[in-house]
C-alpha positions as CSV (number, residue, x, y, z in Angstrom):
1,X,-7.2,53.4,15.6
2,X,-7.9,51.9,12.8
3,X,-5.5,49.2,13.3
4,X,-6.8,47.9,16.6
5,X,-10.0,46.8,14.4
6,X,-8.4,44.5,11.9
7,X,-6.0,43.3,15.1
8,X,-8.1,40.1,15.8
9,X,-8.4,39.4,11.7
10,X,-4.6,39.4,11.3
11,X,-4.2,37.3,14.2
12,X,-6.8,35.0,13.5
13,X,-5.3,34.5,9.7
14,X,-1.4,34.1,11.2
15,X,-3.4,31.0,13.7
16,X,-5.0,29.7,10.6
17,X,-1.9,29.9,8.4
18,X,0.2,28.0,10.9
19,X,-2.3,25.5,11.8
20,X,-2.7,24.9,7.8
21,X,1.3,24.9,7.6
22,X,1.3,22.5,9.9
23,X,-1.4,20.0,9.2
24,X,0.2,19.7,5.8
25,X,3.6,19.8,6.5
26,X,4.1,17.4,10.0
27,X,0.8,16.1,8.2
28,X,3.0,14.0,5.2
29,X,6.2,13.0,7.9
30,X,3.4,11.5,10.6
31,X,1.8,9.6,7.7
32,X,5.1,8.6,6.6
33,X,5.7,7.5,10.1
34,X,2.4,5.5,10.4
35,X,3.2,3.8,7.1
36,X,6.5,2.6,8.3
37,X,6.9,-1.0,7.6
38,X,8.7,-2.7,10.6
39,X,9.8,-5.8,8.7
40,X,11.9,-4.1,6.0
41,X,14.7,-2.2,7.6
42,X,16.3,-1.1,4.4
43,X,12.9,0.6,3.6
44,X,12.3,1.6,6.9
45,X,15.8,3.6,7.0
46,X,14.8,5.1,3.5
47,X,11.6,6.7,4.8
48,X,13.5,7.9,8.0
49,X,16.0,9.5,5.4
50,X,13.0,11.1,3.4
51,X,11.7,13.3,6.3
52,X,14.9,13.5,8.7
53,X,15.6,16.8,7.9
54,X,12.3,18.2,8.3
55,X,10.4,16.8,10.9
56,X,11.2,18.2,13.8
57,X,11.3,22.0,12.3
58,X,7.3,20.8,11.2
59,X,6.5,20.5,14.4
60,X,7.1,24.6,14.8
61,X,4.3,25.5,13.0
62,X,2.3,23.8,16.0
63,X,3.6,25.7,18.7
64,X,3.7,29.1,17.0
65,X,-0.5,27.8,16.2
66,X,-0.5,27.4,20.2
67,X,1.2,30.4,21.1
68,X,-0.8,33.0,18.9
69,X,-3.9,31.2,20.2
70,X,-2.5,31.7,24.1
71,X,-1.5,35.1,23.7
72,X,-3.7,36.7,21.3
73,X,-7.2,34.9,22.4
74,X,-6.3,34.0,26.2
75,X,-10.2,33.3,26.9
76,X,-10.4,30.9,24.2
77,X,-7.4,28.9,24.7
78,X,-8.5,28.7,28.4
79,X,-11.6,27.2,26.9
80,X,-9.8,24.7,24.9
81,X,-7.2,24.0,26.8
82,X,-9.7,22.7,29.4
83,X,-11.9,20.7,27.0
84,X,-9.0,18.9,25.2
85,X,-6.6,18.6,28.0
86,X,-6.7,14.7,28.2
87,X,-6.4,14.1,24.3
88,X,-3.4,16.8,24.2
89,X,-2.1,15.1,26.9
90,X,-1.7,11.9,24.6
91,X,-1.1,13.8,21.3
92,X,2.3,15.4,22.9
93,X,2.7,11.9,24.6
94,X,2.9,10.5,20.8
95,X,5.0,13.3,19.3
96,X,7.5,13.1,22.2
97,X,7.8,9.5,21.5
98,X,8.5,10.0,17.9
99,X,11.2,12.3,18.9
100,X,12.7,9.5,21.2
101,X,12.5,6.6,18.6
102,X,14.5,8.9,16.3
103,X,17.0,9.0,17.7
104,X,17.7,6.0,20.1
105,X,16.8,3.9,16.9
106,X,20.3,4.1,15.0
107,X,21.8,4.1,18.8
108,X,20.8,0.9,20.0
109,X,21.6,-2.6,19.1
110,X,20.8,-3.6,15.5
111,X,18.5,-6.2,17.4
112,X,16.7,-3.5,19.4
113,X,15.8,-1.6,16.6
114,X,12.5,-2.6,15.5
115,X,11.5,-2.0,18.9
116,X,12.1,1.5,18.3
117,X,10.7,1.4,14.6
118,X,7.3,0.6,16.5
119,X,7.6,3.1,19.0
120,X,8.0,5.3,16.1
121,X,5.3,3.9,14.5
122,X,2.6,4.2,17.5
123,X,4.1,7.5,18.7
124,X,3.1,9.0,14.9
125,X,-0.4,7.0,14.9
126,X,-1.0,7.9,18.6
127,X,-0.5,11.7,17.4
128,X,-2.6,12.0,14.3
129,X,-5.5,9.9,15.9
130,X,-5.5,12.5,18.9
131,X,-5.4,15.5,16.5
132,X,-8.2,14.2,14.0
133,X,-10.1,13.6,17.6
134,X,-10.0,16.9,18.8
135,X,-10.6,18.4,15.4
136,X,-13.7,16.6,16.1
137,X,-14.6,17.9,18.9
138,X,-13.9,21.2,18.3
139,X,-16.4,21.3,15.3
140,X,-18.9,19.9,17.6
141,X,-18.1,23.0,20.0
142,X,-16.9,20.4,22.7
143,X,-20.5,19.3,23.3
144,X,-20.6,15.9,25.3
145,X,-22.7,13.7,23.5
146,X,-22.4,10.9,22.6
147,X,-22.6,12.0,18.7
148,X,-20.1,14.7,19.4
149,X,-17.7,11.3,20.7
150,X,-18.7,9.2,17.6
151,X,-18.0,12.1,15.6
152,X,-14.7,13.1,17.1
153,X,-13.7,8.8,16.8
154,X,-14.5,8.9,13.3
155,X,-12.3,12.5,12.7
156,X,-9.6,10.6,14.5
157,X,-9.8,7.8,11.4
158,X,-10.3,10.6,9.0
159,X,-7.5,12.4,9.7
160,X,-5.1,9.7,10.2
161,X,-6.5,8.7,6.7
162,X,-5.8,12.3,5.5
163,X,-1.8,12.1,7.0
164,X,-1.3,8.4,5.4
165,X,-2.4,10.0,1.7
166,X,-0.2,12.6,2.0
167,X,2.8,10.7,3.3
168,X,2.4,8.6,0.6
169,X,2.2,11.3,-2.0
170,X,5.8,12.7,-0.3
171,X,7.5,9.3,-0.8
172,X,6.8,9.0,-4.2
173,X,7.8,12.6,-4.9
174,X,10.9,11.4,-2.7
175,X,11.8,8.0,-3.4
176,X,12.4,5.5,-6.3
177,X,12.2,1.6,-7.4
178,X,9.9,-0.9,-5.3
179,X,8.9,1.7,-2.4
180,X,7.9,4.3,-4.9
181,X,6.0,1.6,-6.4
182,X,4.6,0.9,-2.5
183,X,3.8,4.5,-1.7
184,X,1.4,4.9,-5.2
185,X,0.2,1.3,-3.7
186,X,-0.7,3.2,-0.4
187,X,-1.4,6.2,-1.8
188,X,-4.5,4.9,-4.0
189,X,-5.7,3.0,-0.9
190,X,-5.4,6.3,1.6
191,X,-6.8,8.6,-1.2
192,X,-10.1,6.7,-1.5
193,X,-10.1,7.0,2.3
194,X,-10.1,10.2,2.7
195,X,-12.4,10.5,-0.1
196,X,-15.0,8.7,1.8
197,X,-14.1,11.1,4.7
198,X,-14.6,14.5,3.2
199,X,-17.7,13.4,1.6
200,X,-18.9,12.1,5.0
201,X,-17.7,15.5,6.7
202,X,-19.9,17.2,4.0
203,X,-22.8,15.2,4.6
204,X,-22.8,15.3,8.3
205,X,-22.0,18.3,9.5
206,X,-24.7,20.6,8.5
207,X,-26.7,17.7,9.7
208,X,-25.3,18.1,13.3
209,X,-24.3,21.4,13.5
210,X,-27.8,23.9,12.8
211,X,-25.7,26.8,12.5
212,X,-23.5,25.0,10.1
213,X,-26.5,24.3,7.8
214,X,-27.8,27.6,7.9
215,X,-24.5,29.4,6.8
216,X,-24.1,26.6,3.7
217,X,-28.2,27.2,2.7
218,X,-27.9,31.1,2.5
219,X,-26.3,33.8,0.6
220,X,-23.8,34.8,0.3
221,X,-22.1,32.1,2.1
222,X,-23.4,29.2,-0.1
223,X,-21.7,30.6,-3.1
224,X,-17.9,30.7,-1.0
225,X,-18.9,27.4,0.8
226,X,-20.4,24.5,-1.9
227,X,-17.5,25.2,-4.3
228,X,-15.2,23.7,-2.1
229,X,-16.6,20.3,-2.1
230,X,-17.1,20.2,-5.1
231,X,-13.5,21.0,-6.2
232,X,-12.0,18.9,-3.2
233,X,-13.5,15.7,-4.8
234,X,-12.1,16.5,-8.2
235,X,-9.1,16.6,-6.8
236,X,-9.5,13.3,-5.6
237,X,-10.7,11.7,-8.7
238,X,-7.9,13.6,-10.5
239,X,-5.1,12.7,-8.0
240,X,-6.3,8.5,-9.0
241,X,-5.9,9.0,-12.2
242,X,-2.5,10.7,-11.7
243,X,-1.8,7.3,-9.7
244,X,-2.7,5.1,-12.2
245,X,0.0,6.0,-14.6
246,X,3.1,6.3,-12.1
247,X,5.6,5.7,-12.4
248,X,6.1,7.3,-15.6
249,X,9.9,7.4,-17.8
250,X,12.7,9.6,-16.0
251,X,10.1,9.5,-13.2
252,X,8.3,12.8,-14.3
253,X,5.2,14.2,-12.2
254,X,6.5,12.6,-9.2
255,X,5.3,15.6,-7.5
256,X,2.0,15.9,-8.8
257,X,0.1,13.7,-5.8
258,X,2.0,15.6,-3.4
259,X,0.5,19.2,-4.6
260,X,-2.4,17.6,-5.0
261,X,-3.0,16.3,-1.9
262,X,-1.0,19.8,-0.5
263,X,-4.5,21.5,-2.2
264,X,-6.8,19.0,-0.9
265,X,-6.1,20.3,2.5
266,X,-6.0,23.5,1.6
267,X,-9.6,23.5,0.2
268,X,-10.9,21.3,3.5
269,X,-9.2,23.4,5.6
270,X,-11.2,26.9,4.0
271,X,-14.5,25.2,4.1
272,X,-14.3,24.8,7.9
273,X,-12.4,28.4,8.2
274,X,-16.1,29.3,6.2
275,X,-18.0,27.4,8.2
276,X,-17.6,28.5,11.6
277,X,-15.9,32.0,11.0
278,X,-15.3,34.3,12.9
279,X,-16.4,32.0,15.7
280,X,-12.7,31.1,17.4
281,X,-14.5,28.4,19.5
282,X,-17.8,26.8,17.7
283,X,-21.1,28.4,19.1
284,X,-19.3,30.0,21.7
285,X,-17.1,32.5,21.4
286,X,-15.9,34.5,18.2
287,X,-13.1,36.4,17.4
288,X,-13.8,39.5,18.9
289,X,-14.8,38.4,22.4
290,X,-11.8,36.4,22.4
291,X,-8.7,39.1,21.9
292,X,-6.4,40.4,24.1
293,X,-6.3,43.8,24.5
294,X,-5.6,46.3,21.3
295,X,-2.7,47.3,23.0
296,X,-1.6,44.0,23.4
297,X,-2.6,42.8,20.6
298,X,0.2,45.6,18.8
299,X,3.0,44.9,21.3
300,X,2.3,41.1,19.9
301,X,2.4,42.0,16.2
302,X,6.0,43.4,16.2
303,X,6.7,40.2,17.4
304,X,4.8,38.4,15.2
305,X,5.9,40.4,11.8
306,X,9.7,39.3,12.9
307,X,8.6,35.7,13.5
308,X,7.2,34.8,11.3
309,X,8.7,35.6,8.2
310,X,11.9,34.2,9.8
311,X,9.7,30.6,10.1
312,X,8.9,30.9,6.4
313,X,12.5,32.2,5.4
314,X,13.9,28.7,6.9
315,X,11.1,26.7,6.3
316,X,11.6,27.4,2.4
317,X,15.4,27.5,2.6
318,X,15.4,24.0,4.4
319,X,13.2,22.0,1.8
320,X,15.1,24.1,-0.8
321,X,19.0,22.4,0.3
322,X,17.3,18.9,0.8
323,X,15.2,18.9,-2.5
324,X,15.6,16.0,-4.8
325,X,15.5,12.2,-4.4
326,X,16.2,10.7,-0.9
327,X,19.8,9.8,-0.2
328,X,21.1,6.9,2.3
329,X,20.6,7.9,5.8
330,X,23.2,9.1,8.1
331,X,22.9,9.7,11.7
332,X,25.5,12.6,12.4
């Protein structure tokens, strides 16, 4: 059939869209989290507010990522599985933590809160480090070195960098007065950051990774690939600027960082989708030595064509309800 063919492309592009949906969606509410100041509770419990309603529903596009990877490319999420096991280990250790401090911080006593501010606080740094480390390490194609480790540290920094900017961005899309004015503060600082981050990615990578520099040197790939760059660090320059002249009157273009930042990622996120495609695992397996079974595979799409509309149906219909400035928060 001509169906079973395209089977590991449509898979492969639902992984891709969920891991994207995901980096940039519990991206913003981790680097809110990180950013969390633990001596102002008002400010504090106005953050909290901007990203209560969202978070945990983020934190689906994750496990759908994991469980396309798990059914539709068993081998490769066997190979994964084993190679990151200790770092996932922490990451869910982080995001459980975040979950806890939710909730047991507007239970406790008011003097026991800002213990529960900082679990928040490490639970969401704990996280992002883990999953900017084994981004790392899965560029490297999990090679132990001890460049692949330096590597994977510094993607840790990068991408907790690369949550901060855009948490920033979605409080002062969110938020008003003196912690608007702090989130362009931390925004600026974050954005030059991650600056420094992609540009190092760019540098490095083809550096380290032969096949990587032999897809970015040749056509046709070059053409796809050293646009991306290019346009990613405009957007950088262009998202200071923006900065620099918020907040403006009646607070217009409070959204503008955020959807810049939103297509920052997006542009990162296609040059390594270019990069390694349609390798699944870096120099070791691809796509098509990866996939289930084509009659597998089309037993798991009717799921998948059910799913995941229903994902995007809520996703949009929750941010649509809890659009607009953040309101005091209330623990129901």
């Amino acid at each position: 059939m001509i169906l079973d063919a395209h089977l590991p492309y449509i898979f492969v592009g639902l992984m891709g869209l969920a891991v994207l949906v995901y980096a940039i969606l519990d991206g913003y509410d981790l680097g809110v989290g990180i950013l969390l100041p633990l001596k102002h509770e008002d400010k504090s419990d106005q953050m909290i507010a901007s990203i209560g309603p969202f978070w945990d529903a983020n934190e689906t596009w994750l496990v759908l990522a994991i469980g396309i990877l798990f059914i539709a490319f068993p081998s490769a999420h066997s190979l994964v599985l084993k190679e990151l096991y200790l770092p996932a280990t922490f990451m869910l250790f982080g995001l459980i933590l975040r979950g806890v401090a939710f909730d047991f911080r507007a239970k406790v006593k008011q003097t026991r809160k800002a213990n529960w501010d900082k679990a928040f606080k490490f639970g969401s740094l704990l996280a992002s480090f883990m999953q900017g480390y084994m981004l790392g390490m899965y560029i490297m194609g999990f090679e132990h070195s001890l460049q692949a480790e330096v590597f994977a540290l510094l993607s840790g920094l990068g991408v907790t960098a690369a949550y901060c900017f855009i948490g920033a961005c979605w409080l002062i899309m969110k938020t008003e007065g003196e912690l608007q004015q702090k989130a362009i503060h931390w925004a600026r600082k974050t954005g030059w950051i991650c600056f420094v981050g992609v540009l190092a990615v760019c540098l490095v990578n083809p550096l380290i990774n032969s096949s990587v520099l032999e897809r970015w040197t040749s056509l046709p790939f070059a053409l796809f690939i050293w646009p991306i760059p290019f346009v990613s660090l405009c957007l950088f320059v262009l998202c200071h600027q923006v900065l620099k002249r918020l907040p403006l009157q009646n607070d217009a273009g409070c959204w503008v960082p955020f959807m810049i930042a939103l297509f920052i990622f997006l542009f990162c996120f296609q040059g390594l989708a270019v990069s390694f495609f349609p390798d699944i695992v870096p120099g070791r397996l691809d796509i098509f030595e990866a996939a289930s079974a084509p009659s597998s595979l089309r037993f798991i799409l009717v799921g998948a064509l059910i799913v995941v509309p229903c994902i995007l149906a809520y996703t949009a219909w929750s941010y649509r309800v809890f659009w607009g400035k953040v309101r005091e928060l209330r623990y129901y």
